[in-house]
N, C-alpha and C positions, 0 to 999 in steps of 0.2 A: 626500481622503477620510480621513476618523480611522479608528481603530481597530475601533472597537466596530462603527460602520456596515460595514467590511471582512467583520469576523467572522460579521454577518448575512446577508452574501450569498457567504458561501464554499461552494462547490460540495459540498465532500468532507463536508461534515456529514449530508448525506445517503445515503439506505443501502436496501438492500432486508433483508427481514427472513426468512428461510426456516423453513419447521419440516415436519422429515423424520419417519416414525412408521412401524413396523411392529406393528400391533395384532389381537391376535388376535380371529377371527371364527369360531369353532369352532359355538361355541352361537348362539342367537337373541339373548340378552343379550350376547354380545359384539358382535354385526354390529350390536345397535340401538346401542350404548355406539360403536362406532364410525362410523356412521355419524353420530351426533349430531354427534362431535368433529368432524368432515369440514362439516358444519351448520353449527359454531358459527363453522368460522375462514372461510367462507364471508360470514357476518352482519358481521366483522370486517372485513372489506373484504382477505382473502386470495383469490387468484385460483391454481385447481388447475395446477400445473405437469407435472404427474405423479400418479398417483393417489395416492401417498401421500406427495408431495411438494407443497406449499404456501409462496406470497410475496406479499411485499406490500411495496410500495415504504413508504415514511417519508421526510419531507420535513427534518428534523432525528433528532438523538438521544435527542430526549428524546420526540417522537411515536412511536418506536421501542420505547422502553423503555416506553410503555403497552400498545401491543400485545404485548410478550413480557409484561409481569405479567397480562393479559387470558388468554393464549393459556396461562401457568402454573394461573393458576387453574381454569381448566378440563379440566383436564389428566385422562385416563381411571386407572383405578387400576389396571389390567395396561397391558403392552406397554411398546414402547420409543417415546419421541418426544426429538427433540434439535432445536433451536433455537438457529438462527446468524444 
């Protein structure tokens, strides 16, 4: 087996993707601003871990890094979310 073929079928390139959030729900506009975000990583093909914990496997790294610039772009304009 060469190289290149090796590197395509290496286990370890794959990854789950997490994204933690605590967003505030005081007003109506915040529950619907967060509820949406909870929406969108849903559409994304994130699967609820925890209520305000969200994953989602990725079969490489670079399938990875689409869903975190997805999951950046939509990002609500309070509260805290981090992405591991």
């Amino acid at each position: 087996m060469n190289q290149s073929n090796f590197s395509r079928l290496n286990q370890y390139r794959s990854m789950w993707v997490l994204v933690f959030f605590d967003l505030p729900t005081e007003t109506l506009t915040e529950r619907k601003t967060a509820a949406r975000f909870r929406k969108n990583l849903l559409n994304d093909g994130f699967a609820m871990f925890q209520f305000s914990i969200y994953m989602r496997f990725s079969a490489s790294r670079e399938n990875a890094a689409v869903h975190i610039k997805r999951t950046k772009n939509m990002l609500p304009k309070k509260g805290k979310v981090c992405i591991m």
